[in-house]
N, C-alpha and C positions, 0 to 999 in steps of 0.2 A: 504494500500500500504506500502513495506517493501522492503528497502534496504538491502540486506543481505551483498552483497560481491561486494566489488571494484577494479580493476584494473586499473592502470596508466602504459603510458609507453611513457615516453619522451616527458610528459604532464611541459609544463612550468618547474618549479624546481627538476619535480620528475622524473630520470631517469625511475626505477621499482618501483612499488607500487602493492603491493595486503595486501587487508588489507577485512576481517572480521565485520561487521559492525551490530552485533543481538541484539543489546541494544534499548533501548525503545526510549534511550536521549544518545547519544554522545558528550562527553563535548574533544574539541578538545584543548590543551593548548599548546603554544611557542612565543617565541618572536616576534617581528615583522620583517616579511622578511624572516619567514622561509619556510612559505609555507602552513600557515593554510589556508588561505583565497582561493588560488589556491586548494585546496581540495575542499571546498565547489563552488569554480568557476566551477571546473570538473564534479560533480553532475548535477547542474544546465545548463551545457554547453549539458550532456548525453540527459537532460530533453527536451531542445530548440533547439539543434545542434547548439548555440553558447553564447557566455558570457556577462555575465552581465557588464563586465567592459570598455569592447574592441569592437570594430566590425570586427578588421584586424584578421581574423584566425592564420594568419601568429605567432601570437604572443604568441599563446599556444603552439608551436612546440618549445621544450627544441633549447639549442644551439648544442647537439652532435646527431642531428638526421635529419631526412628529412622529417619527417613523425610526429605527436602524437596520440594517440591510450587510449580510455577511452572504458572500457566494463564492465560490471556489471550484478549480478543475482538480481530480482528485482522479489517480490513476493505479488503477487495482487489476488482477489478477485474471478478469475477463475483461480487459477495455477500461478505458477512459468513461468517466462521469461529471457531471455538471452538478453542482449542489447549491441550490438557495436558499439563505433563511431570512426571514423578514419578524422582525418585534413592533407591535404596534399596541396603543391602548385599546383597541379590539382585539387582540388574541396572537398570535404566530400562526404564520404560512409558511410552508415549508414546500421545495420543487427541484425533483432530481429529472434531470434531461428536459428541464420545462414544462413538465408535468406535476400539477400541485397535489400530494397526497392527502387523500383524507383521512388518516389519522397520524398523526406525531411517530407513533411508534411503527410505521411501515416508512419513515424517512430513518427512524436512530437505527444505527448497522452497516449505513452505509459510507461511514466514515468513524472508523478504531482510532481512537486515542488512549494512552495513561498518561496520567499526570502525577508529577512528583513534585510537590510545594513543602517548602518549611510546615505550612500546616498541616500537614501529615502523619505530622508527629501526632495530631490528635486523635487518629486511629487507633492507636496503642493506649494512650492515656485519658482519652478525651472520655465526651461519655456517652452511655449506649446509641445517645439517637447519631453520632457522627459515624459511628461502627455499621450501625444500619443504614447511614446512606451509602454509604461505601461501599456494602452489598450489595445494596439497591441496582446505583449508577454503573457497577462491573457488570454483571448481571446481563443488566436492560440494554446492554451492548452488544452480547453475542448470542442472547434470548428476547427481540424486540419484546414478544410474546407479555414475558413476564411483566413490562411495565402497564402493559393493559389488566392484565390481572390488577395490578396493585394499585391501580386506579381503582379498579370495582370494588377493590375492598376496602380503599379511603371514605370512596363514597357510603356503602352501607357503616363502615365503624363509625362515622358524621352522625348518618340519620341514626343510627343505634344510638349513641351519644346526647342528641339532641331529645329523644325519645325519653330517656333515663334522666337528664335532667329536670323539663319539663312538665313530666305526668308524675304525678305525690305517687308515694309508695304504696296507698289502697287503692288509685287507681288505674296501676300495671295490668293492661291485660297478658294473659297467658299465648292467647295465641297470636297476639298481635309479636311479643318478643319471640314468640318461635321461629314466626317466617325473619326478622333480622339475625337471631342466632343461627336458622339454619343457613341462609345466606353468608354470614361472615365466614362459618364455621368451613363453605365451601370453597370460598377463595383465601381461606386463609391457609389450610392444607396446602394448595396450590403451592403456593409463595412459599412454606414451609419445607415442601421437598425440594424447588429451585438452589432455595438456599443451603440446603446440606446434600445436592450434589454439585453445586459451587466449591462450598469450603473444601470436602471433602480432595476436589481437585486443588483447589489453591494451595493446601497442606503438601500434597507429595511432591508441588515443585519450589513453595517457599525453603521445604528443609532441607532441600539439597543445595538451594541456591544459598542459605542461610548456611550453611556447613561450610560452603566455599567460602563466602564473605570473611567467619571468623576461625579460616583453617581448620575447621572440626573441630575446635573447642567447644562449640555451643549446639546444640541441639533446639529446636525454634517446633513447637505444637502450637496448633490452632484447635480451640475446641468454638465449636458453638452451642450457645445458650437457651435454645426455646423456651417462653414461658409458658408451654406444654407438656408436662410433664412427659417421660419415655423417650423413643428414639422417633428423630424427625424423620428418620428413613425407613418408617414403617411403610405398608401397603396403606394407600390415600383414606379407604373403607375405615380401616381400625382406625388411623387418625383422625378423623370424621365424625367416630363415634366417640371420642377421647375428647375431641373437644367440644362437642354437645355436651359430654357428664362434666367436664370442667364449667361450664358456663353455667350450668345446673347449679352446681355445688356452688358459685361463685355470684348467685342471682342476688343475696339480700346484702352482700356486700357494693353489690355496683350501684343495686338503687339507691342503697343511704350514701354511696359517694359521687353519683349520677356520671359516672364511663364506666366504660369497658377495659377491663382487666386481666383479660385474656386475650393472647394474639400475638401474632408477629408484630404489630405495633409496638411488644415489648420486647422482643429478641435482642438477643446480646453476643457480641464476641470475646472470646479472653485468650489471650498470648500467654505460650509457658514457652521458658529458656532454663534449659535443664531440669524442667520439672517445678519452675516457680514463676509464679504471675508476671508479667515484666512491667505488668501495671501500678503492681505493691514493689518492689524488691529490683526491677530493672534500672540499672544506671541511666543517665540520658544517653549515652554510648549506644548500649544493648538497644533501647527503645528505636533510636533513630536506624540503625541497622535492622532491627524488628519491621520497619516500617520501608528502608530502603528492599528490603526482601521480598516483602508482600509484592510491591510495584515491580521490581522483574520478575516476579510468581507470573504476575496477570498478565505480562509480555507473552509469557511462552504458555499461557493457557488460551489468549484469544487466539495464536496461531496452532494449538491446537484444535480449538474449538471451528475455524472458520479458515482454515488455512492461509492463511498472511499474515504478514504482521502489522499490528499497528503502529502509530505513528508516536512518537515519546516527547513529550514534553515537560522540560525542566527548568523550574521556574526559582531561578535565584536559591540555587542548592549547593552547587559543584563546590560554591567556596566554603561551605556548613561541613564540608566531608573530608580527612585526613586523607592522603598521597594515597595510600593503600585503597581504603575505601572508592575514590577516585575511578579510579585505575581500575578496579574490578566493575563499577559500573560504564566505562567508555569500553570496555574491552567485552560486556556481554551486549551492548546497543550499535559499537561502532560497522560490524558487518552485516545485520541484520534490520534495522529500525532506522528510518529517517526521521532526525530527531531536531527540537527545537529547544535552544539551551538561551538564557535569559540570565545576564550579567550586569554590575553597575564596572565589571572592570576587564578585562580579558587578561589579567595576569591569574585572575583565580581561575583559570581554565589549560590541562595541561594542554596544550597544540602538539606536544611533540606524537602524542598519541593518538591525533587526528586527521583526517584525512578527507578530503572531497568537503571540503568549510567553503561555509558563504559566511561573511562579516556583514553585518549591516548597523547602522547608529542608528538609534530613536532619540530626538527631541522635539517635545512640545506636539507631540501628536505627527511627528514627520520623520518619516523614514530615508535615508541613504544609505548606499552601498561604497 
């Protein structure tokens, strides 16, 4: 997968932008605030139809426009493709080869991205709802599918929600909460096995990636957390019926606190390094490498999963990382991954280990080469 050509138009800082992008490694260099990291937000926004930083769309629309507009030539493994994505205070449009998709999730797949930001660290440490997006957003890249799921079961957990706050606890009907339990209960199974045949993969390639990183000193487990009791990796039937008697069992607790209690809305991830949390007990060392791990995990699980690889984007990292560390991440991205590297300096980047580099500066919302 290859990024050839970019356009911006009234994307955050950048009125116009069309920029050329055939180098193997793009090393993006300016100051802070000028607009490198909204480069690489724009990419990544093309990828998932929204940003890694924000959830408000609103906030990628420059201030002299009404509109912002990201489109891109994007060259994959069957042909060349055209990508547009458009943010408006009406909603997002999305259009591959000029044809506008009607739903969001038949446009995300076809353009892989990872991203590896200093906030990444919050995966490891942060708290469960950053762990779950992170599943989420993997996921919903090489399984459009799944984000539609988790759409349906945002919306029934709402109405369930709004249902439980609203109506007093003697006037609960029974079988009005059946049909949203049985509902939730069906898309959330769904999302349940997605997610632990995710992990499941991500595990057998972080540990090995994770054993290189610290010469086999460290051993790196992923476990996940369902707040379902038993194994997520049950047949869908028995989890179906596990989470009906959980909601059962769980009914006069939700009404006196008016949510839901039950669910992948509560799922959790936890990292063990040699057998201990690296949440509680990990150094910031272990953590950042816990987290550097993950993200070349998901490198070589979307080109298993969909055979290419994706496209890497690194946002103001390479100088957070010792020589070593360094070095093992240009050395697993340099022949494989056309990747986008975002600096305030190019001396924190080793060049001598790089090869096929495009230089470009960003100031004030402007790009040169």
């Amino acid at each position: 997968m290859y990024l050839h050509h970019i356009r911006l138009h009234n994307y955050r800082n950048y009125e116009q932008l069309e920029l050329r992008t055939d180098k193997q490694v793009n090393i993006i260099i300016g100051r802070n605030a000028q607009g490198k990291t909204n480069l690489l937000e724009a990419i990544f926004a093309l990828a998932l139809t929204k940003s890694h930083r924000t959830s408000k769309d609103k906030e990628l629309i420059g201030w002299n426009g009404t509109s912002a507009r990201i489109d891109a030539e994007v060259d994959k493994k069957y042909g060349k493709i055209t990508m547009d994505l458009q943010f408006s205070p009406q909603g997002k449009k999305a259009k591959i080869n000029g044809l506008e998709q009607r739903k969001l999730s038949d446009f995300i797949g076809s353009l892989n991205v990872v991203m590896f930001a200093p906030e990444d660290l919050e995966i490891v440490k942060g708290t469960p709802g950053v762990r779950r997006r992170f599943l989420d957003m993997e996921i919903g890249q090489v399984q459009p599918g799944y984000l539609h799921t988790l759409q349906q079961y945002g919306k029934v957990l709402q109405h369930r929600n709004n249902y439980l706050k609203s109506t007093g606890p003697s006037a609960i009907s029974q079988p009005m909460l059946d049909v949203w339990n049985t509902q939730l209960a069906e898309h959330g199974v769904k999302i349940m096995k997605k997610r632990k045949h995710f992990i499941h993969k991500l595990q057998s390639w972080a540990e090995r990636i994770h054993a290189g990183i610290t010469a086999g000193n460290e051993q790196l487990r992923i476990d996940y957390r369902p707040s379902l009791d038993g194994d997520a990796g049950e047949d869908e039937s028995v989890l179906f019926e596990r989470f009906m008697i959980k909601l059962t069992q769980m009914k006069d607790q939700e009404i006196r606190r008016g949510m839901t209690l039950v669910g992948p809305h509560r799922d959790d991830l936890a990292f063990y390094i040699n057998g201990k949390e690296a949440h509680i007990y990990g150094s910031q060392g272990q953590q950042r490498t816990t987290a550097l791990s993950l993200k070349l995990a998901e490198i070589e699980l979307i080109h298993e999963e969909i055979g290419e690889y994706p496209i890497l984007l690194l946002d103001d990292v390479l100088s957070e990382l010792d020589q070593h560390r360094q070095t093992q991440l240009i050395e697993t991205f340099q022949s494989k991954v056309q990747t986008f590297i975002t600096t305030t300096s190019i001396d924190s980047v080793n060049l001598d280990k790089l090869y096929d580099v495009g230089i470009y500066q960003v100031q004030d919302g402007r790009v040169t080469q």
